[in-house]
C-alpha positions as CSV (number, residue, x, y, z in Angstrom):
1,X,0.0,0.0,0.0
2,X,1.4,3.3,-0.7
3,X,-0.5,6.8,0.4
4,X,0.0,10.1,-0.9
5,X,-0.8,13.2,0.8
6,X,0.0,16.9,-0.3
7,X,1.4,19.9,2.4
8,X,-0.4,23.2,1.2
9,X,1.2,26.1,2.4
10,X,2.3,29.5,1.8
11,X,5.7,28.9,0.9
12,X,5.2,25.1,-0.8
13,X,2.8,22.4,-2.1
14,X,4.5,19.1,-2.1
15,X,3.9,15.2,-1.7
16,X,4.4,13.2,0.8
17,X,4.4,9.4,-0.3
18,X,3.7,6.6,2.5
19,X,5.1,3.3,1.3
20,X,7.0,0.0,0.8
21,X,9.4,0.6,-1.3
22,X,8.6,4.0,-2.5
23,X,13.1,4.9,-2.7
24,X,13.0,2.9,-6.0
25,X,10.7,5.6,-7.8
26,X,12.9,8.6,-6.2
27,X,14.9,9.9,-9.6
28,X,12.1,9.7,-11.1
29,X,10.0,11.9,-8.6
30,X,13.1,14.4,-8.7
31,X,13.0,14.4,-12.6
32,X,9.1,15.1,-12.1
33,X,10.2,18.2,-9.7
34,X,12.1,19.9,-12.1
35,X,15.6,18.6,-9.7
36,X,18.7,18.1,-12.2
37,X,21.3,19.6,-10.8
38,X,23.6,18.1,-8.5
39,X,22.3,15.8,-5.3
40,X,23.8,16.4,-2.0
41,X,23.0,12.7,0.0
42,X,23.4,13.5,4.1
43,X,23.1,9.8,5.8
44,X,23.3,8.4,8.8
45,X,26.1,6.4,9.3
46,X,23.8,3.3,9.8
47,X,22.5,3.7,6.4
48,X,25.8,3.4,4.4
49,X,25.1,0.7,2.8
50,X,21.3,2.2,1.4
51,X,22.8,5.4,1.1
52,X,24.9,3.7,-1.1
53,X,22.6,2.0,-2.7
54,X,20.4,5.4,-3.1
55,X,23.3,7.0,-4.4
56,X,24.2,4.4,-7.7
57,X,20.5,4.3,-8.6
58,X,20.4,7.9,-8.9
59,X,24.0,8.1,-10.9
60,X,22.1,5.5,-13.3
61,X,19.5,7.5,-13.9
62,X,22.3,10.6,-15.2
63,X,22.5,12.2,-11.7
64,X,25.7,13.4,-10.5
65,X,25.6,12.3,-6.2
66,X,27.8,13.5,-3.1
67,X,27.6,11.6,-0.2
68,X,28.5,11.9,3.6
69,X,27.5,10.2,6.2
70,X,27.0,11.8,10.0
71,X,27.5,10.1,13.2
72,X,23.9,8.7,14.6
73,X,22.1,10.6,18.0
74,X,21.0,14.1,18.9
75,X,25.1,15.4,19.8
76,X,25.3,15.5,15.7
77,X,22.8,18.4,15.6
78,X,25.5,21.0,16.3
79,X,27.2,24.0,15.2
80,X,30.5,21.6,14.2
81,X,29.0,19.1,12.2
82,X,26.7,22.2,10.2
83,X,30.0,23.5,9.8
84,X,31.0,20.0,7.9
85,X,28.6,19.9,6.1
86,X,29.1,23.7,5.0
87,X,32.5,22.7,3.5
88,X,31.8,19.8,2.3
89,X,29.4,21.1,0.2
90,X,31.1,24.7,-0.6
91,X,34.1,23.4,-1.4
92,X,32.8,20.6,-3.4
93,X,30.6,23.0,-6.2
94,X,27.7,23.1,-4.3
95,X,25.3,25.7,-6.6
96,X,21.3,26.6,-6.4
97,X,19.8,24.6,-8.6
98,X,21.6,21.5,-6.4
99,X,19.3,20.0,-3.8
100,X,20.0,18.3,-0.6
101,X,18.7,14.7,0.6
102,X,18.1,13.8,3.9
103,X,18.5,10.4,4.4
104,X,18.1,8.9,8.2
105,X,15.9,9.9,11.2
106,X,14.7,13.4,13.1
107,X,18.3,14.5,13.8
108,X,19.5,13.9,9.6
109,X,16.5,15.5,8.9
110,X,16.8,18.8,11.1
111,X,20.2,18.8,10.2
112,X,20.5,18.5,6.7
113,X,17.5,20.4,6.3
114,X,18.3,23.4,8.0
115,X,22.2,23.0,5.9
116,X,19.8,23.2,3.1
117,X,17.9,25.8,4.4
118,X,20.9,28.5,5.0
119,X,23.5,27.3,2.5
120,X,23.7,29.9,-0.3
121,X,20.5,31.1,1.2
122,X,18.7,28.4,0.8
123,X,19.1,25.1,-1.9
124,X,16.0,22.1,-2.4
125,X,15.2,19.4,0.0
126,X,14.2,16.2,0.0
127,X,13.3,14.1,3.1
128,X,13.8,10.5,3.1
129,X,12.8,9.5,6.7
130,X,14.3,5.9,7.9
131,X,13.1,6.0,11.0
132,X,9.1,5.7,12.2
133,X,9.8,8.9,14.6
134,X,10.8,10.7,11.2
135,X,8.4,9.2,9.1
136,X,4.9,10.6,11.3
137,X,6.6,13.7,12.6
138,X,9.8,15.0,12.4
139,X,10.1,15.1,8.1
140,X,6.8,16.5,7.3
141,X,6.7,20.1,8.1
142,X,9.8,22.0,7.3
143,X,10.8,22.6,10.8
144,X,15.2,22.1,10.6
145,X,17.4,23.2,13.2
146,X,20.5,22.3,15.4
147,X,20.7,22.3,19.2
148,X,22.0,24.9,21.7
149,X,23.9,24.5,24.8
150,X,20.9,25.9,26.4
151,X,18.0,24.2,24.4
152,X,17.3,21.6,22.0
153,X,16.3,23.0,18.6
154,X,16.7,26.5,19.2
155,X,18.7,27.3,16.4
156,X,16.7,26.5,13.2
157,X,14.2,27.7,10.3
158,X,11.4,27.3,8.8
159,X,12.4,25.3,5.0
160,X,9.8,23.3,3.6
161,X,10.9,20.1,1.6
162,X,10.2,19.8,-2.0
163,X,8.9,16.0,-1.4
164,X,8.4,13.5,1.5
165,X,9.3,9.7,0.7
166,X,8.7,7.7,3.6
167,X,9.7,3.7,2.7
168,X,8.7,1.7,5.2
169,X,10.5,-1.2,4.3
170,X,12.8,0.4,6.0
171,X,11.2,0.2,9.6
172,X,12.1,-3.6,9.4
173,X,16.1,-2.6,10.2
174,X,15.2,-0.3,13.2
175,X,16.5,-1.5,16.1
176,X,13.1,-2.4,18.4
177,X,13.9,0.2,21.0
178,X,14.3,2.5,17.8
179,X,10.7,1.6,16.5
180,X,9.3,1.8,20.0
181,X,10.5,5.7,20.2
182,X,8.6,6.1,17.4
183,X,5.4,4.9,18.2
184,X,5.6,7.7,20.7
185,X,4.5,10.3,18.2
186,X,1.8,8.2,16.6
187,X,0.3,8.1,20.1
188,X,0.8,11.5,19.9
189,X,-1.3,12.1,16.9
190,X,-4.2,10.3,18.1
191,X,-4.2,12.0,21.0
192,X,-4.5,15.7,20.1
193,X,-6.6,15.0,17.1
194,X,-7.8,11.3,16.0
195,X,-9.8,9.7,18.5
196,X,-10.4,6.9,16.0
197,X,-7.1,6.5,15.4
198,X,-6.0,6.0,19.1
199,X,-9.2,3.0,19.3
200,X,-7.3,1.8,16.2
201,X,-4.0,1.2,17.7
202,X,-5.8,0.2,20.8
203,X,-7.8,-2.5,18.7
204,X,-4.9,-3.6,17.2
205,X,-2.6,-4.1,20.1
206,X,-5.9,-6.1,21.8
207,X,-5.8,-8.1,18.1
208,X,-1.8,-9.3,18.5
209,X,-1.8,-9.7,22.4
210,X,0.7,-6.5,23.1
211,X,1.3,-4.9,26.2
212,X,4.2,-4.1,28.8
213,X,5.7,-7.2,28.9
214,X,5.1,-8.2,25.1
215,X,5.1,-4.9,22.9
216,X,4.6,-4.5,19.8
217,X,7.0,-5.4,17.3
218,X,7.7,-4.8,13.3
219,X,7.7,-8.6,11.3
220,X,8.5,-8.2,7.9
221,X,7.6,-11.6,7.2
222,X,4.2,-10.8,8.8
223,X,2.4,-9.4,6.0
224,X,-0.8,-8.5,7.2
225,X,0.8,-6.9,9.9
226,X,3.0,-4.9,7.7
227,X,-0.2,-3.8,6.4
228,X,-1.9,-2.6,9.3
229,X,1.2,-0.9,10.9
230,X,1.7,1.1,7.6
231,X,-2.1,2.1,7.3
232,X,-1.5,3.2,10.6
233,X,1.7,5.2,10.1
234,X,-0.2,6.9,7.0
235,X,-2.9,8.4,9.2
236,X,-0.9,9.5,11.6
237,X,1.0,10.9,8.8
238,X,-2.0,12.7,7.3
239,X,-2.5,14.3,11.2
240,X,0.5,16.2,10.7
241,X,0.2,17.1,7.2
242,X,-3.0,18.6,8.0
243,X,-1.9,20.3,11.0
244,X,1.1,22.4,9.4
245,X,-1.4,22.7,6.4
246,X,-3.2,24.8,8.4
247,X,-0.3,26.8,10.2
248,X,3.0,26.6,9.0
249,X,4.9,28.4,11.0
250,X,3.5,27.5,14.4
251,X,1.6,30.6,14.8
252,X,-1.3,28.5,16.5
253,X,-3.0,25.0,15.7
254,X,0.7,23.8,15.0
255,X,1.5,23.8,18.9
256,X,-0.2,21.1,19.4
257,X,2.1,18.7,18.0
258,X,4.2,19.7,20.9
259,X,1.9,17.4,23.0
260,X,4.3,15.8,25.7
261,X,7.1,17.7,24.1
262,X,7.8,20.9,26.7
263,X,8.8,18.3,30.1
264,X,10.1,16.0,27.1
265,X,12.4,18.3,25.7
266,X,13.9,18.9,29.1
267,X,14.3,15.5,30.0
268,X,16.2,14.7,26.5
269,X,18.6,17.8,27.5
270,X,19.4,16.8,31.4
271,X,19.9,13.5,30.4
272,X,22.5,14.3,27.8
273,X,19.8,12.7,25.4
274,X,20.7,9.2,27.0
275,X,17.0,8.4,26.2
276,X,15.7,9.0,22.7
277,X,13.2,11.9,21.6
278,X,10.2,9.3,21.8
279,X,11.0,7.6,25.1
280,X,11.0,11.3,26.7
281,X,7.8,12.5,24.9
282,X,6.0,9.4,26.0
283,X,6.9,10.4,29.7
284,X,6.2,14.2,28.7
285,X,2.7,13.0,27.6
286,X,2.1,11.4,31.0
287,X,3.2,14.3,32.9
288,X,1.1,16.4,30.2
289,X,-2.1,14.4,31.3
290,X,-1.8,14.3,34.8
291,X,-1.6,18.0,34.7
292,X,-4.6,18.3,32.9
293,X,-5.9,15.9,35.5
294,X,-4.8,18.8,38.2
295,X,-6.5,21.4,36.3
296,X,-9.5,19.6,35.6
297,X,-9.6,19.4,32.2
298,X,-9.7,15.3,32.0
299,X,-10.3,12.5,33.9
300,X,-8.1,10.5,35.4
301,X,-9.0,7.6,33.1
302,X,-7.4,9.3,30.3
303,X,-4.4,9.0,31.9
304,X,-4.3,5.2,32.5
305,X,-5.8,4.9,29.3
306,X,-3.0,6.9,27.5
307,X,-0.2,4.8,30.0
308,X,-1.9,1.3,28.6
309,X,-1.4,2.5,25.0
310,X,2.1,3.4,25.2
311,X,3.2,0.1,27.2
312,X,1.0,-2.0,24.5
313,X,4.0,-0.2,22.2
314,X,6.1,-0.7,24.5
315,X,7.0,3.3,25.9
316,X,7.7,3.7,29.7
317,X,6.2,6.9,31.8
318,X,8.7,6.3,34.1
319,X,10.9,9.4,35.4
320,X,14.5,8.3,35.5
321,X,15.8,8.4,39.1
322,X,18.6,10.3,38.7
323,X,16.5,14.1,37.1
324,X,16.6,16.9,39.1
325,X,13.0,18.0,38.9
326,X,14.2,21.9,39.6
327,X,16.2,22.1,36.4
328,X,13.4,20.5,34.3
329,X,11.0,23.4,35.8
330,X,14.2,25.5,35.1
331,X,14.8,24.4,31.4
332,X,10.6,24.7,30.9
333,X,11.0,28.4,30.9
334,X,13.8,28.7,28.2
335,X,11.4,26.1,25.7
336,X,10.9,28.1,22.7
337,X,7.0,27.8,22.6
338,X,7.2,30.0,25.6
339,X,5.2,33.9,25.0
340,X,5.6,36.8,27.5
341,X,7.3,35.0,29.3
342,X,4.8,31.8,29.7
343,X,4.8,28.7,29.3
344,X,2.5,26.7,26.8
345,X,1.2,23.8,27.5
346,X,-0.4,21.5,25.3
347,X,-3.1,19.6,27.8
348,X,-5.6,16.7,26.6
349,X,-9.7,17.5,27.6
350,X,-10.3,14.2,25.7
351,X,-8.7,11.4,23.5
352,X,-8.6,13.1,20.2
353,X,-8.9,16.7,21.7
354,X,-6.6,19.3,23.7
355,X,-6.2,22.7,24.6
356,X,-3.3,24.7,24.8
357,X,-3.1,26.6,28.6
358,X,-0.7,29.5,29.5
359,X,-1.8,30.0,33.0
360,X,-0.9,26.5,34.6
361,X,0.5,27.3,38.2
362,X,4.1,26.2,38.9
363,X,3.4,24.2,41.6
364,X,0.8,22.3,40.0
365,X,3.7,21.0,37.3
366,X,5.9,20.8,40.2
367,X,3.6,18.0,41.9
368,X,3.2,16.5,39.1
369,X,6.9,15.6,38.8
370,X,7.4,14.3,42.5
371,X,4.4,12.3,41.7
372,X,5.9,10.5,38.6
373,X,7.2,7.1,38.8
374,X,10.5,6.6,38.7
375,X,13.2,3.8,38.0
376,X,16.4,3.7,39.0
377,X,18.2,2.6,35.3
378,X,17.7,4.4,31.6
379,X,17.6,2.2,28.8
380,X,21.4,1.0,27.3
């Protein structure tokens, strides 16, 4: 099954194509764009071998290829390696007709898209998501960006893709802990805006027998599975193409895909990103819950509804042991959704619905984080 859906914004229209096997029709999508000049492939260094592979089907279809690779995890979204990347392509002919092709998960996507985005003020790009996180979130959108000292991805612009090609043949390589920060942001989706498809994934997990101590998996082999996870990953998809349809630059409805993100965010920074983007959204969308619990926005059985759904894929809500709940409140004021000086939070009122609240008392979020569970190890 492969599903096409089209971003419509002010700056762009493009695709964005939902598939198995959908990189064996990319040259001739770029040819279809109008892209002939040259193509600048940034990988992750554990796709070498389809990067690679990418690469020689594109030379045989008469393109001329560059490729690097960049060393996997969040530390590669930094002034240095943009700085790499800025001489590699500068010194190697890089001109504006070129494009750039992001090949690889969130952090190959915000960092060879913002590259893109700033390099003789701004070349093509093309996002070729290998990861589920990047497939459902992170590629659709045109958010890039590089991390601060102070702040993850507060360095960054706004740079649309020209197309979207989302293979999700190659989910079945992800390392599980990979696949299970992914899910993460599916959950998301159905939280803020798809009730139906949050009773979908529920259905499903109820279907194959999945929960915390038997999650759910990716089988290649399995092909009716294969099927319904990828009919699955295309609606979440279509959540966030219609969402930064409707705002592109996060000027309102977008913020809501920050669901789970603002105490996630923080986590992912005091932790040294030790835990991946997904693990610390699923806990940020527990502590995001509970708060709207404490406000009175939703019952409590939204939270242990929301905490079954991410074990089912298996995603933790525990706090690691070793945070310092002060800097996370500390860190929470420096988040770049925050206006005059406030924090905005993004708080559920109902599966498939939330609100976004600027006046949530510090305390309130304070007891919410002595309250969280915690365990004493973080995932290897």
């Amino acid at each position: 099954m492969t599903a096409t859906f089209t971003v419509t914004t002010s700056a762009a229209s493009y695709p964005v194509v939902v598939g198995a096997g959908t990189l064996n029709t990319l040259a001739k999508r770029l040819n279809e764009l109008g892209l002939y000049g040259t193509l600048w492939l940034i990988a992750d260094e554990q796709l070498t071998t389809v990067a690679a592979q990418t690469a020689a089907s594109l030379r045989a279809s008469g393109y001329r290829v560059e490729v690097t690779t960049v060393p996997s995890g969040e530390h590669s979204k930094s002034f240095a390696e943009l700085t790499r990347l800025y001489d590699w392509m500068i010194g190697n002919g890089i001109e504006r007709r070129d494009a750039v092709l992001a090949l690889g998960g969130g952090v190959i996507g915000d960092l060879a898209g913002f590259a893109a985005a700033t390099i003789l003020r701004g070349v093509a790009l093309v996002q070729l998501p290998s990861t589920l996180l990047a497939m459902v979130d992170a590629a659709v959108g045109g958010k890039t960006g590089i991390n601060h000292p102070l702040g993850k991805n507060l360095i960054g612009a706004f740079h649309q893709p020209r197309l979207v090609l989302a293979d999700t043949n190659l989910l079945s390589t992800l390392p599980p802990r990979e696949l299970r920060a992914g899910w993460a942001e599916v959950i998301k989706h159905s939280v803020i805006r798809n009730a139906d498809l949050f009773v979908a994934l529920e259905e499903l997990a109820a279907a194959r027998g999945w929960h915390a101590d038997n999650p759910a998996g990716w089988d290649a082999t399995d092909h009716e599975l294969t099927a319904q996870l990828t009919a699955i990953i295309a609606r979440a998809v279509a959540v966030k193409v219609e969402v930064v349809s409707i705002d592109e630059f996060e000027r309102g409805e977008r913020i809501t895909l920050n669901y789970g993100h603002t105490i996630g965010h923080a986590i992912e920074q005091l932790l040294d990103y030790r835990l991946l983007h997904g693990e610390c959204v699923a806990i940020g969308m527990d502590a995001a819950a509970r708060i709207a619990v404490a406000l009175g926005l939703c019952s409590p059985e939204l939270v242990e509804r929301q905490r079954r759904l991410l074990a089912a894929y298996g995603l933790s809500v525990a706090m690691p042991a070793d945070l310092d709940h002060a800097a996370i409140l500390a860190l929470i004021t420096r988040d770049k959704k925050v206006q005059a000086g406030k924090v905005r939070w993004v708080l559920p009122t109902a599966i498939g619905q939330v609100v976004v609240r600027a006046d949530v008392p510090a305390e309130i979020v304070a007891a919410v984080l002595s309250q969280a569970t915690i365990h004493a190890v973080t995932p290897e």
